[in-house]
Phi, psi and omega in degrees: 000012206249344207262115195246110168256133197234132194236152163230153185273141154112189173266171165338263187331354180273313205304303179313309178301322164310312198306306204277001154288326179314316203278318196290319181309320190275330177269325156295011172111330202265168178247158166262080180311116178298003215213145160274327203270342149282349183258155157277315196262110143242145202219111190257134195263124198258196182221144149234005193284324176242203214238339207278325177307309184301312196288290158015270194290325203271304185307298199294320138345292174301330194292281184000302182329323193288333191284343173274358176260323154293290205245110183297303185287003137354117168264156179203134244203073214230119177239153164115187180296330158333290142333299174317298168326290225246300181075247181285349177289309144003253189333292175312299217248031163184094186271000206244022187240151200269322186209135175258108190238148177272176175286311171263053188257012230278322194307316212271350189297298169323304194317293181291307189283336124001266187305324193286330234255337167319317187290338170279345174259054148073031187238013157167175178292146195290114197276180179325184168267151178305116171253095203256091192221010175287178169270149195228107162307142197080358180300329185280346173260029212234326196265067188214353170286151176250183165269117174296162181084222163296133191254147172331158108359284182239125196231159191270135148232101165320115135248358168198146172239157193091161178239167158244351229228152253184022182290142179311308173289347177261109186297349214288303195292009150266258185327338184252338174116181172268191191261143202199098203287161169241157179300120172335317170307311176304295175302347146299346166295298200285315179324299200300311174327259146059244199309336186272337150252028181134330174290129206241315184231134170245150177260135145284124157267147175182160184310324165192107197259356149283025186235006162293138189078013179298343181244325186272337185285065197296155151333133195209111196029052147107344199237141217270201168310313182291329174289344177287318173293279185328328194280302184319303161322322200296321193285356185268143216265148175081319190292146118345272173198156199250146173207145183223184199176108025211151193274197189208147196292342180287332146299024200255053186289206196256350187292312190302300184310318177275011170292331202280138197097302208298300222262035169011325172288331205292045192338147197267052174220131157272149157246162170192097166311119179221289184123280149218170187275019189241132193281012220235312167302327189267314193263001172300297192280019147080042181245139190270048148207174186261160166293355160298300194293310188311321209280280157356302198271318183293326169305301170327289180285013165265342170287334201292307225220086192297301188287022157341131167263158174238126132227168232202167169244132169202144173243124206240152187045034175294138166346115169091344187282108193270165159346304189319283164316309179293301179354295202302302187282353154299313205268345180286302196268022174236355187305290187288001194012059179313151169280331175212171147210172174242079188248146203226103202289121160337142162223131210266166183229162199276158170067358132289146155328309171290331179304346199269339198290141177271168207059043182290136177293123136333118186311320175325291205296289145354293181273358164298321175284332166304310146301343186270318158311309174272029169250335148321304187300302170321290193319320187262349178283299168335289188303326175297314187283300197298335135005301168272359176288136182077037177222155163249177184219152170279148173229135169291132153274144181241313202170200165285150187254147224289336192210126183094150188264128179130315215266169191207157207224134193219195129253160198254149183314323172267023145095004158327145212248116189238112168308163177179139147305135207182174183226188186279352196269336171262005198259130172108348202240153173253122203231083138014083197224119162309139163249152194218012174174187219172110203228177143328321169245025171209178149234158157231194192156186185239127169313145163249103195282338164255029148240010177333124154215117187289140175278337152337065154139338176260183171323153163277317206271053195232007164338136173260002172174147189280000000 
């Protein structure tokens, strides 16, 4: 009855959050299973931001159902922005699930799973189902266990959850709350934790994780809380490199741009969410800057950092978005020659502003536009990596790569994803790797094994290439 497979939905952050219930989970006793067909216990950790994420998760839901109809102590499980989003409906349209938990419940899982699993073992009756979905002060500071012993190469850090921002189209600041910082210290604690067992690069995460310490932080010669957090990393032994996710372009001061260069751990990759080219479009979803101003902040980090990698967000058929509208942001993206992006046919979310708006973009049309992005996008993702052949780069080895016996798989400070023949003695290690070819999302190449320079202990700032 001790055994839990927990699938998740989503972004980092769904990601960060499983990790730390496996761990909490783990400290009670239950073990953690790779296989649904191996659990007594499943606990599916969702997504809302769009719709095609829920129906996901509901499908997978429904399937479940049948185990229980074979093994009556089956457990089931729905955590997370979904739970949050939906709540009692749930319930009508699967009334058989044993616990429902909100985002700031995730801490609250052992507990409720403790009662349900007493109860099958004959110490009461099998209770309602759990609905665990209020706000909990301090729930953000919860989200911070790791798995003992060796830790990834590269790891996720919660430094804050909720939104404050008001976007039209975004279900988030429902489900996640307002915005709610952890004490600088802690998280420097868990880094430190980190690096002392093997963690090489940390991401910081947060819903829009350049607005930490806006309030709780005062200002210090010029520079706000997230920058305060950037400069503190730079002093912990072992990290690398720093990468966070995901900002919001109004985070973009002049302290941040100018961390890049500064800050030798801080890798020379922006996510930088721009939505659309259209400023008319921009100001429907309710995003508080112009396509001037966006334009603005990449001419800035590219002056700062010229080989900066860039990616974006962009959503094609928001509402009311005419020819016109797409025009401006196709002409924008194709301007901007982002390196990666995450593009998205609008999906209306129940309760936002925008699900209500009239002139909703035809499904056609959507996905027309949507390819007319990604075929900009290949063409320029292409020309950058191939750019790069024959030059070398450093790459963090993370591991084996998913496909040839041999090859190991590392990324570049710009977060490129680089193939390689390799052994297991480098993973952890920053590895000299030549490129010798190149496709749109990967490079590949050959190691230089006598330029090995192991990352314990040494400099960031000796990268032999961004």
């Amino acid at each position: 009855m001790n055994r839990v497979y927990i699938k998740t939905y989503g972004c980092q952050m769904n990601e960060r959050d499983s990790e730390a219930v496996a761990e909490l989970l783990r400290q009670r006793g239950y073990s953690i299973v790779s296989h649904e067909d191996e659990a007594d216990t499943v606990l599916l950790n969702t997504c809302s931001v769009r719709d095609q994420a829920e129906q996901k998760a509901l499908g997978k839901a429904g399937h479940l159902r049948r185990k229980r109809r074979e093994n009556p102590n089956f457990i089931l499980g729905i955590m997370g922005c979904m739970a949050q989003n939906r709540g009692r409906e749930l319930l009508d349209r699967l009334p058989d699930l044993d616990l429902v938990v909100g985002t700031q419940k995730f801490h609250r899982v052992p507990d409720h799973l403790d009662a349900i699993v007493a109860s099958l073992d004959g110490q009461g009756p099998r209770p309602a189902t759990v609905l665990d979905l209020e706000e909990e002060d301090g729930s953000q500071n919860e989200i911070r266990h790791h798995a003992p012993g060796e830790a990834p190469v590269s790891a996720f850090v919660s430094i804050m959850q909720g939104c404050n921002m008001r976007c039209s189209f975004c279900i988030v600041p429902k489900t996640r709350g307002e915005e709610r910082c952890r004490p600088m210290e802690d998280i420097l604690a868990e880094i430190r934790d980190l690096a002392a067992r093997g963690t090489r690069e940390v991401t910081l995460l947060g819903q829009i994780v350049t607005s930490y310490g806006q309030r709780e932080i005062p200002r210090r010669d010029g520079k706000g809380g997230f920058v305060q957090l950037l400069e503190a990393i730079e002093d912990i032994d072992g990290i690398e490199r720093v990468r966070f996710t995901s900002p919001h372009p109004r985070g973009f001061r002049s302290d941040l741009v100018e961390a890049y260069g500064r800050l030798p751990k801080l890798c020379e990759y922006v996510h930088l969410p721009l939505q659309s080219g259209s400023d008319r479009i921009l100001r429907a979803m309710k995003r508080p800057y112009t396509v001037d101003r966006y334009r603005r902040i990449v001419d800035a980090l590219r002056d700062r950092v010229p080989d900066i990698a860039l990616s974006t967000d962009v959503i094609v058929g928001f509402p009311g978005e005419t020819e016109e509208d797409f025009e401006a942001t196709r002409a924008l993206f194709e301007e901007l020659r982002f390196d990666m992006a995450f593009l998205f046919k609008y999906s209306p979310r129940s309760g936002t502003p925008a699900a209500a708006m009239e002139d909703q973009v035809p499904r056609e049309e959507k996905e027309r536009r949507n390819q007319v992005l990604l075929e900009i996008l290949g063409r320029h993702s292409r020309a950058r990596n191939e750019s790069l052949v024959g030059t070398t780069q450093e790459v963090l080895v993370e591991g084996p790569a998913r496909r040839g016996e041999g090859q190991y798989m590392g990324r570049t400070r710009t977060h490129r994803k680089v193939v390689f023949p390799g052994r297991p003695r480098l993973v952890g290690q920053l590895l000299p790797v030549l490129v010798e070819s190149a496709s749109v999302s990967t490079l590949s190449g050959t190691p230089d094994l006598t330029a090995l320079r192991e990352s314990p202990g040494a400099g960031a700032g000796t990268a032999l290439s961004a």
